[in-house]
C-alpha positions in Angstrom: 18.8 -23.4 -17.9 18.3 -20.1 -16.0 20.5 -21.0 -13.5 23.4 -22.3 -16.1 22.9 -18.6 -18.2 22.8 -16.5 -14.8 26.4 -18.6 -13.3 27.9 -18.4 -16.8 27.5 -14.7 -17.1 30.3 -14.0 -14.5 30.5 -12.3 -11.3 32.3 -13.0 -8.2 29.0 -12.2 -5.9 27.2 -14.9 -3.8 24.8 -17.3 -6.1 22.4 -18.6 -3.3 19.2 -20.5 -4.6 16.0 -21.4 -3.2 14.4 -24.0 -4.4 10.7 -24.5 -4.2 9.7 -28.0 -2.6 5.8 -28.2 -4.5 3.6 -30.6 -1.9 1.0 -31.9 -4.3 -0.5 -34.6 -1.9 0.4 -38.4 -2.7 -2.5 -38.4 -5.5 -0.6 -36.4 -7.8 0.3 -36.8 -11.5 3.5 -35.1 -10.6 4.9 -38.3 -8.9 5.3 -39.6 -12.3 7.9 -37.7 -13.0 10.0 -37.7 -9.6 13.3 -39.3 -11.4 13.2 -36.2 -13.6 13.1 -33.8 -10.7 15.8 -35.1 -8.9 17.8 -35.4 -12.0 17.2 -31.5 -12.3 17.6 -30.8 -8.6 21.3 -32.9 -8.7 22.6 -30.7 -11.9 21.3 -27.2 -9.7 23.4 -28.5 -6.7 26.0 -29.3 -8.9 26.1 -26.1 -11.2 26.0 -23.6 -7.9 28.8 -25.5 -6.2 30.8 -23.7 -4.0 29.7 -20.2 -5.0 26.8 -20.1 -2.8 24.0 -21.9 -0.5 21.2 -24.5 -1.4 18.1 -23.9 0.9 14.7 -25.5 0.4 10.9 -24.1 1.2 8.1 -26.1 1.2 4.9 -24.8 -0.4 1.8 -26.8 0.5 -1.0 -27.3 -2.0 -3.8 -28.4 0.3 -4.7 -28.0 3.6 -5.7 -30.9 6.0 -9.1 -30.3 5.4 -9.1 -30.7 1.7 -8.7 -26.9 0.6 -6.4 -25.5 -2.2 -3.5 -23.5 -0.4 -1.0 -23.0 -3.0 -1.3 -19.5 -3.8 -1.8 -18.5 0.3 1.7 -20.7 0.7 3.1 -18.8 -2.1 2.5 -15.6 -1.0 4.0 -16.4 2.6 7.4 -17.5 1.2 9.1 -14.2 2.1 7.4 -12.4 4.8 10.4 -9.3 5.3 12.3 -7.1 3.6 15.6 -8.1 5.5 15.2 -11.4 3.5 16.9 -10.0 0.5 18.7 -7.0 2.0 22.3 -9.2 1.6 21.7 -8.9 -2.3 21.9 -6.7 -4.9 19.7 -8.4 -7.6 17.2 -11.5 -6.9 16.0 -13.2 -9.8 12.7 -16.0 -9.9 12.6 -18.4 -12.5 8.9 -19.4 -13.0 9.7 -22.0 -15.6 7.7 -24.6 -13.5 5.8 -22.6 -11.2 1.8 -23.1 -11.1 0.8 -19.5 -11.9 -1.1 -20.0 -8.3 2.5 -20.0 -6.9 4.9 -17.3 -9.0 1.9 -14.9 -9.0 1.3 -14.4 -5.6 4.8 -15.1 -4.5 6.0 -12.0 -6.9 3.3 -9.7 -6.4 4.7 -10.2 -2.4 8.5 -9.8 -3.4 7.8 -6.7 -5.5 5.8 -5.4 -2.3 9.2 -6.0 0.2 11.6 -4.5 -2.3 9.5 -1.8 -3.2 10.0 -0.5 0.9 13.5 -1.0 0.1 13.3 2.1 -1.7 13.2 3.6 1.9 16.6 3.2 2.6 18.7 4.4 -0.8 21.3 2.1 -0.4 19.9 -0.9 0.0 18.0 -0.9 -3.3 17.5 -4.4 -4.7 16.7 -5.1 -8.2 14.0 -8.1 -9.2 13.7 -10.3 -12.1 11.7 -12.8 -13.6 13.3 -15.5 -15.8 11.5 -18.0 -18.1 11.9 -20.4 -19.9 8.6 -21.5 -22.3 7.5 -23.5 -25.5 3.9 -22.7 -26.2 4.1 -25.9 -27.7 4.8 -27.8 -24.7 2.2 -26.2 -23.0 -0.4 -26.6 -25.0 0.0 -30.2 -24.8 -0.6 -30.2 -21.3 -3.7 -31.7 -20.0 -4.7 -30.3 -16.1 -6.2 -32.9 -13.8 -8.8 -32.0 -10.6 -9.5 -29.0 -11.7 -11.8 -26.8 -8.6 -15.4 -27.1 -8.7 -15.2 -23.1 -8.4 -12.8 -20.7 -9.2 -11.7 -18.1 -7.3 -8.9 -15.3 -6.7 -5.4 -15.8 -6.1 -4.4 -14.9 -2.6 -3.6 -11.1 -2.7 -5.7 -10.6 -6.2 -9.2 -10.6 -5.1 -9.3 -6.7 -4.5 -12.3 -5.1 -4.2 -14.1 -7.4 -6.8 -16.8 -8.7 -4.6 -17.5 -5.5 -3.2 -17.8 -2.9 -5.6 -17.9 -5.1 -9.3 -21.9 -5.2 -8.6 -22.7 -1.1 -9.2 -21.1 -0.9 -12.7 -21.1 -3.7 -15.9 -18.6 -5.9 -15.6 -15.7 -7.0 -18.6 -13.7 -10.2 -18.6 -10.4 -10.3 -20.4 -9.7 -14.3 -20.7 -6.3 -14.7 -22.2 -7.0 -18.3 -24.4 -5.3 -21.2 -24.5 -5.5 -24.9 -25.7 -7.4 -27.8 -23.7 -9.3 -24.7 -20.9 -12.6 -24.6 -21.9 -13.9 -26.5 -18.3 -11.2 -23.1 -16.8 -13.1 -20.9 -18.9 -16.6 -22.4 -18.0 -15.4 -21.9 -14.1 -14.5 -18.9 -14.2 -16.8 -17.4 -16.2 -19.3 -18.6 -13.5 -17.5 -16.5 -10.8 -17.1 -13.8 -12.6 -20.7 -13.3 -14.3 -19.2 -10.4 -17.4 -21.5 -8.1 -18.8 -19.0 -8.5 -22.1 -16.3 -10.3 -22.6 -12.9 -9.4 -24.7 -11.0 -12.2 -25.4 -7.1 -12.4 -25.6 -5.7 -14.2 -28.6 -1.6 -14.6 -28.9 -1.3 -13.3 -32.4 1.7 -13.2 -34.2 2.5 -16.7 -32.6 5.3 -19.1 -33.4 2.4 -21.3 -34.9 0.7 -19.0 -37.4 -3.2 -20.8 -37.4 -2.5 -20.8 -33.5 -5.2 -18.2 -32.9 -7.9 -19.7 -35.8 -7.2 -23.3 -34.0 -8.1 -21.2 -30.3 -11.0 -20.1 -31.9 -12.3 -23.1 -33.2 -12.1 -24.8 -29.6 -13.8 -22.3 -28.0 -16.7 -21.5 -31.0 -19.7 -23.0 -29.3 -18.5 -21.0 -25.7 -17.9 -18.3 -27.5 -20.2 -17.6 -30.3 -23.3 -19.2 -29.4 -23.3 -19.2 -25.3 -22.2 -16.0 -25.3 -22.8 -14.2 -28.6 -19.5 -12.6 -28.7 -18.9 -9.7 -31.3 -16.0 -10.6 -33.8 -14.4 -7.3 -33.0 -14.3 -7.9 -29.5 -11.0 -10.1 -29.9 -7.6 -8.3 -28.5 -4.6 -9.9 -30.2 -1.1 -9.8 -28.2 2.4 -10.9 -29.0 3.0 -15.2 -28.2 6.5 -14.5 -27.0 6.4 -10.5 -25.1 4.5 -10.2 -22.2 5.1 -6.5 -22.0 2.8 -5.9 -25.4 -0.1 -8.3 -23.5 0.5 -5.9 -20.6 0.0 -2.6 -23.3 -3.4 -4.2 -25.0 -4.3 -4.4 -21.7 -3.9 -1.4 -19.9 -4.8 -0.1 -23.6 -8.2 -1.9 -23.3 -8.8 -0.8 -19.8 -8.3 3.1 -20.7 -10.7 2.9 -23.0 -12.9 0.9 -20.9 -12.5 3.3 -18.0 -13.0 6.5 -20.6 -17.2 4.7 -21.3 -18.0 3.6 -17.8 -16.4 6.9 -16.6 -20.0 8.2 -16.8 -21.1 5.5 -14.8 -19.0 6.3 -12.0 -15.9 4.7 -12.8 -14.5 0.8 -13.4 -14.9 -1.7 -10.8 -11.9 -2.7 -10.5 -10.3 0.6 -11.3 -6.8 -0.5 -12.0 -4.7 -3.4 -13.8 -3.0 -4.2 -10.2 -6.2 -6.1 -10.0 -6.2 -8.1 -13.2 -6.4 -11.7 -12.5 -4.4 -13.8 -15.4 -2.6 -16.8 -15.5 0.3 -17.9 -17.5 0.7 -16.1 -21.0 -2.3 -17.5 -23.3 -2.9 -20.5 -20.9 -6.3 -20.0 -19.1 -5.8 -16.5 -17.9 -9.0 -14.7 -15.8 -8.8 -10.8 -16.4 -11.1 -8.8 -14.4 -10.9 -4.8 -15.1 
């Protein structure tokens, strides 16, 4: 769909794509759905046509020795600036991307085109595209989920280091069917306080109450979270998640400030995943 909206808004520039090859390992659910992808992969051929090139890049999700790699793959896609210095605008679509993959693998784009900014003229512009139903993905059910959680390649900061001299706060952006995610994670990340993210307004309007509900025993008696502890964000704008946020962290950073500062220090650190799925904030 991103594609088709992107050819059909004109131009008479190159429309080269890359597509992303995701390596699963013959166990995965994915398989399943193989007719679907190639489906989807023959309509992108088909749609760029003559107007520009079809490449492909592999991104490996375990090593041979059993270990997740996704994110470190990701991240390794594009390893120079010169990669997008023939363009003037490079847009991602993360409509299927793992958040292990589109994180990293952005956070690494926006560091190549930011030294692009060395040479005037060969400023490129970056976008992200998506294309979501909340309702889709709540009805998503994750399979071999890690005994441990931990930071995706190029987000671990200084956490490790430095979260152990002041009191630590967990921002976990909720969703639907995470609680063993939210269990894991907590674990590595051992909050003094936790503020969870709720996506309120929402298409659905209970969607928050029904969050809630699933996660009342983690929540309420595990944890004996404080009612007014809950930061509600926009379902469909990222940018007002990104404002409660940095919003929460200011204020954050204003308390501990006495204590010699946050841990974390800044929101280029904040670990999430995908809007309300099963997102890990550390600040």
């Amino acid at each position: 769909m991103g594609l088709e909206v992107l050819l059909a808004a004109g131009g008479l520039g190159r429309r080269d794509v890359v597509g992303l090859d995701f390596r699963e390992g013959p166990m995965s659910p994915s398989l399943d759905h193989m007719g679907r992808v190639e489906e989807n992969w023959a309509k992108v051929t088909s749609a760029v046509g003559s107007r520009g090139e079809i490449a492909v890049r592999p991104v490996e999700f375990w090593s041979p020795e059993g270990r997740r790699i996704s994110s470190q793959c990701a991240r390794d896609l594009f390893d120079s600036k010169e990669a997008f210095a023939a363009y003037t605008d490079v847009v991602v679509d993360i409509s299927s991307m793992p958040r292990s993959v589109y994180f990293p693998l952005i956070a690494r784009m926006l560091y190549l085109v930011d030294h692009q900014l060395e040479r005037p003229e060969a400023v490129v512009n970056l976008h992200v595209l998506v294309a979501e139903d909340p309702g889709l993905d709540a009805s998503i059910r994750e399979e071999g989920i890690d005994e441990k959680a931990d930071f995706m390649a190029s987000f671990s900061g200084g956490f490790d280091e430095e979260a152990i001299q002041t009191p630590k706060v967990w921002l976990p952006m909720l969703g639907e069917n995470r609680l063993t995610q939210f269990d894991r994670i907590h674990d590595r990340v051992k909050p003094d306080e936790i503020c969870p993210v709720l996506p309120f307004p929402s298409r659905d309007p209970r969607r928050a109450d029904d969050i809630v509900i699933d996660y009342r025993e983690r929540l309420f008696d595990q944890h004996r979270l404080d009612g007014r502890d809950f930061i509600y964000a926009a379902e469909r704008n990222p940018f007002e998640v990104y404002r409660q946020l940095r919003r929460t962290l200011k204020r954050y950073d204003k308390v501990f400030g006495l204590l010699g500062g946050l841990p974390c220090g800044d929101l280029a650190t904040v670990q999430q995943a995908d809007v309300f799925g099963s997102a890990v904030g550390c600040v």
